[in-house]
N, C-alpha and C positions, 0 to 999 in steps of 0.2 A: 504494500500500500504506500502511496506517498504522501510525504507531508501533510497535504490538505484535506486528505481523506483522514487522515488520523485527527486532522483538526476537528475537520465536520463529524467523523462518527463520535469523536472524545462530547462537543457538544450536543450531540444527539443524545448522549445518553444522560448530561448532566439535565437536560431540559425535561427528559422524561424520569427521572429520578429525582426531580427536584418537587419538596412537599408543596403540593397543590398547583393550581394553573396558578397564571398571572391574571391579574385583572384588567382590561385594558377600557381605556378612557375613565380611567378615575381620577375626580380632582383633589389634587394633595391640599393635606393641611395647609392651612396660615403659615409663614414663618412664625409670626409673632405668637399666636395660639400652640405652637409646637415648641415654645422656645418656655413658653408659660410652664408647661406639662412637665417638660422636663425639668427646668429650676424646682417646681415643686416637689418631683420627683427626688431632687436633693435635698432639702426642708424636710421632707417626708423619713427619709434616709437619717438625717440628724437628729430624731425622735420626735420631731414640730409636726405630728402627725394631723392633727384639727388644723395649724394655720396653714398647711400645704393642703388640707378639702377647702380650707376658705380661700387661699388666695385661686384657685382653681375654679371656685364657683363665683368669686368676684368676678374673675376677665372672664369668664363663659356670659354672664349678665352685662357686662360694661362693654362687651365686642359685637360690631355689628359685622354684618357679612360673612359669618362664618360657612365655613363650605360642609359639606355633608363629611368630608372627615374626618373636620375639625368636633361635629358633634358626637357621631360616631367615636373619638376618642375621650369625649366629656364622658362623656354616660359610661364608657367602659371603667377610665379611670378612679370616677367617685361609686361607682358599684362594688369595684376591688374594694377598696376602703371602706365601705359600710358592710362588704362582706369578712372581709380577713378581721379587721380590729374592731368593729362593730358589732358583729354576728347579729346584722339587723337585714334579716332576710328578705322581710316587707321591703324598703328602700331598694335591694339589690334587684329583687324581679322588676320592682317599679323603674328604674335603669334598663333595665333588658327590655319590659315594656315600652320604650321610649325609643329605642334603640328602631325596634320593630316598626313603632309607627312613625318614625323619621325615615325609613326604609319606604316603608310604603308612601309615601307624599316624594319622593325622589324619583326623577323621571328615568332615572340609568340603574333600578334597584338589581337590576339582572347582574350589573357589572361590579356587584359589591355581595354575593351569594355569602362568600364566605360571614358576611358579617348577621348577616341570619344567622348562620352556622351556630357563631358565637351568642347571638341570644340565647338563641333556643338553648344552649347549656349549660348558659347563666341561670335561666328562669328554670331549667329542669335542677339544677341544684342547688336554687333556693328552696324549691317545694321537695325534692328530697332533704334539707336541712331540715324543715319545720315536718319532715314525717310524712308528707304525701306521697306517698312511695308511687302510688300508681298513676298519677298528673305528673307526676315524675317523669318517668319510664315516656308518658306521651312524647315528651317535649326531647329528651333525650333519641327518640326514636326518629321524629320530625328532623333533627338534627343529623342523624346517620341517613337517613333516606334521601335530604337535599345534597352529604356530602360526597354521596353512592352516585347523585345524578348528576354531581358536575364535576365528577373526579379529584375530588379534593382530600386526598391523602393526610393534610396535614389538620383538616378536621374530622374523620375516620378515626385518624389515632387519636388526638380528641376524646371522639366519642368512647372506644372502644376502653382506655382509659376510668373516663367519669363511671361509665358504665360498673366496669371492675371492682371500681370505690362503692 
């Protein structure tokens, strides 16, 4: 084989071995909204755990124009934190609810599957936290079945994962 074939097959395999499709035409974060998340991410890191959810839900309120992934990453982020150090599981599906219907009001929701993905196993492990094992399993299952139909490997394992737990 020569060079280029080793090039092309080498990328052939990394694109199909790489977890989940790409998404295409999706509009990226804010810089300033991503620059937000992150600093907070450090605050958060240094035990300032409530001023890094507040200063995170200050600029999500004070920012106008944000793009569907800049929301998409609000709702993820204060969901972790009312789930992980809160264990306030009402809050976290009410995140993943949000999530979904920002999803659905978006014209290009097809090119954003995975973040269904991610709902559905947010909201399926809040209602397994509070015990509804079988509204559970629903949303868990809704989860594996969208990531069966778009090939998304890296919400499978995901799923297969939660499920485990």
């Amino acid at each position: 084989m020569t060079k280029t074939t080793n090039i092309i097959w080498g990328l052939c395999i990394f694109i199909f071995t790489s977890c989940g499709k790409k998404e295409t035409a999706i509009p990226s974060g804010t810089p300033y909204f991503d620059s937000i998340i992150s600093y907070a991410g450090q605050v958060y890191d240094s035990g300032y755990k409530l001023e890094a959810l507040d200063m995170v839900m200050s600029a999500h309120a004070g920012t106008k124009n944000l793009t569907i992934i800049d929301e998409m990453n609000y709702y993820t982020w204060c969901g972790e934190i009312y789930r992980r150090d809160f264990r306030n599981y009402d809050k976290y599906m009410a995140y993943a609810d949000s999530i979904i219907q920002a999803l659905e009001k978006y014209n290009h929701a097809n090119a954003l599957q995975a973040r269904y993905i991610q709902a559905y196993n947010m909201k399926a492990d809040a209602l397994f936290a509070k015990g509804l094992f079988n509204q559970s399993y629903d949303y868990y299952y809704a989860a594996k079945k969208l990531a069966k139909e778009t090939a998304d490997s890296c919400s499978l394992s995901q799923f297969n994962y939660s499920l485990g737990m």
